[in-house]
N, C-alpha and C positions, 0 to 999 in steps of 0.2 A: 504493500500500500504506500511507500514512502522510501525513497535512497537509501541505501545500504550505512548507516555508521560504522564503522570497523572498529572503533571505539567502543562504541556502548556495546556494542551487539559482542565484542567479545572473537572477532576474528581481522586480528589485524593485517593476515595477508590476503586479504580478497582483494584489492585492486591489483595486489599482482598475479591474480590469476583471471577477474575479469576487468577486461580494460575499456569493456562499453558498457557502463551498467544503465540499468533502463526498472523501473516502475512503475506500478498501475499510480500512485497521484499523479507522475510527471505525464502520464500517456493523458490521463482525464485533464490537464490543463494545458494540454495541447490542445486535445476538441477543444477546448474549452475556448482557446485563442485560436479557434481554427488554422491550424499551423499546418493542420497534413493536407496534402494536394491532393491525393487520392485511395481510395480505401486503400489500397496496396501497401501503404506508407503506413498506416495505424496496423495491418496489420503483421508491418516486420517490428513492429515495434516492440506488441506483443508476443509475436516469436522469439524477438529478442531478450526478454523477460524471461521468457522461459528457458534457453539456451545459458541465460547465466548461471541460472537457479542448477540446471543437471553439470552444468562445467562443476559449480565448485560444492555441490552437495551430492558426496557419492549415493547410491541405490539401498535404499530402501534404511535412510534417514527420512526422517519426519518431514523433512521439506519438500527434498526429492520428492514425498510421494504427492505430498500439497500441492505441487507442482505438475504432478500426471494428472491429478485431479482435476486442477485448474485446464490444463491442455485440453481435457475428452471434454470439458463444459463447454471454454471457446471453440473447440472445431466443429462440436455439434451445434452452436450458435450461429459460429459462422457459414457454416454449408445452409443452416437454415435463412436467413439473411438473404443470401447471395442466390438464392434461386429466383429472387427477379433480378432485374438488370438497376444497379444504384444507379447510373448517367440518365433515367428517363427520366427521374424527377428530383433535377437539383432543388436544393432551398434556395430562395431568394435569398439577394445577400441584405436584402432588409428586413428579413424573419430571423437570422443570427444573433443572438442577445451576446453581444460583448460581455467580456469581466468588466469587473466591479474596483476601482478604484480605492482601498481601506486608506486612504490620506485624505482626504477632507474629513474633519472634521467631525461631521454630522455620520457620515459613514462609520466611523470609530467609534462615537459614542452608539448607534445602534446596535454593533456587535458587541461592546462592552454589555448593553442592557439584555440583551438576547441571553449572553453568559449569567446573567445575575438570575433571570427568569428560570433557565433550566438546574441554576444550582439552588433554589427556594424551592422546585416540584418536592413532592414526595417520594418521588421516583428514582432522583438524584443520587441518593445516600452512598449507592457503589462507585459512583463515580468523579464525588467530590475533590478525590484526591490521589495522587499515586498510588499504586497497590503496593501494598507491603506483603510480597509472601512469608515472611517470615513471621509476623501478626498475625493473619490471617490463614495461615497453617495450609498455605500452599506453595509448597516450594519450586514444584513445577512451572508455578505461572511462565518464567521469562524463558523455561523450553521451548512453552507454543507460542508467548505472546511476542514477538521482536519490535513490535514499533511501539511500545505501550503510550497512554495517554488518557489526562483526566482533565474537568474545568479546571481547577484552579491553575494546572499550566498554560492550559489558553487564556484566560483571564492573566498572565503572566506576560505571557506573548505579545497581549494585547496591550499591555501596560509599557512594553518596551519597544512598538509599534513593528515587531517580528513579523507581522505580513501586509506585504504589499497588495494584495487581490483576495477578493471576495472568497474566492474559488482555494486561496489557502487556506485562510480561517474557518470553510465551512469542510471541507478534508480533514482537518482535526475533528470536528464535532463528527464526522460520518468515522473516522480511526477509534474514536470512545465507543461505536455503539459496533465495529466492527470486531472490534481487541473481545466485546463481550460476547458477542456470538460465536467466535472462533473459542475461547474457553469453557463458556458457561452451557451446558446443554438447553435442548429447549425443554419447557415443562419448571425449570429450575427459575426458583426467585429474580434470579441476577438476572437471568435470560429474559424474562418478561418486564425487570425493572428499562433494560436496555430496551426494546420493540417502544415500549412507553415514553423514554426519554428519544428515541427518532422520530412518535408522531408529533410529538409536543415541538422539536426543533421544526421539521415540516413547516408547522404552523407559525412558527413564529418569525421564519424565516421569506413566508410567502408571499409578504410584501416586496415589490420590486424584481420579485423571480429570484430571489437567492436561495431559493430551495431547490433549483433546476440542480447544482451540485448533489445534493442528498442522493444515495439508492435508497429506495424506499423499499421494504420486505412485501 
């Protein structure tokens, strides 16, 4: 969901073994600035995601398999997709909703108040703050979780004006409710506390289309 740290993450010779790395935020804020010229571009991108992932995670680690997972979702997406012809109906280029600017002003103080709204739900409580496996008596969390992420670091973020565009700041909010679906099973408190906190952001985000970033379940 977000660039490799080799730092945080604990593997400090990954850029010497991949030396183009690519992810799904970087790929969604490219649509996002309509940066690819033709589906074929989005999708070596995507291949390329996946190509780093089997270079530097041998078979049948945890990621590796993340990673076949993810391949058989997109290729069956995309053979589905692609059975009509994309060039018969381009989008006008004035139905393209551009990013969003977080430097005025007004734009900052909305995402600040957005952050305040979802850490007051009742929904909130998992996601108020870093996970502590060690509190929390899960010491696996940062096997599965690698990009972890909670408000009060966006609220941090935001405080240090750490994102330039709409489309970064609302990446982190879709990273908190993605970090919970990839640990927390469904049926499971957390799991339902999360679904909860991405319809509430949905909404609260729906002004001016900044919800166009969210997946929505």
């Amino acid at each position: 969901m977000a660039p490799v740290d080799p730092i945080k993450q604990g593997v400090p010779t990954y850029f010497d073994v991949v030396t183009r790395p690519m992810d799904l935020g970087t790929i969604r804020k490219n649509l996002d600035r309509n940066l690819y010229q033709s589906p074929d571009a989005f999708r070596d991108d995507v291949s390329l995601v996946l190509t780093n992932c089997f270079l530097f995670n041998p078979p049948g680690t945890y990621v590796h398999d993340q990673g076949q997972a993810l391949q058989r979702a997109f290729e069956s997406t995309w053979k589905h997709q692609s059975s009509a012809d994309v060039t018969q109906s381009p989008v006008p280029v004035d139905a393209i909703l551009p990013d969003v600017s977080l430097a005025p002003p007004a734009a900052l103080e909305r995402a600040r108040a957005v952050v305040n709204k979802l850490k007051r739900d009742d929904c909130a409580w998992p996601f108020l703050r870093p996970v502590d496996p060690v509190a929390l008596g899960i010491p696996s969390y940062f096997d599965i979780v690698k990009n972890p992420m909670d408000l009060s670091t966006i609220q941090k973020k935001l405080s240090k004006k750490a994102y330039a565009y709409v489309a970064d700041y609302v990446a982190d909010i879709q990273l908190i409710v993605d970090d919970c679906f990839l640990f927390n099973l469904p049926d499971t408190p957390v799991h339902g506390c999360g679904k909860s906190l991405l319809a509430l952001a949905a909404t609260l985000l729906e002004e001016g289309g900044w919800n166009r970033w969210l997946e929505l379940q």
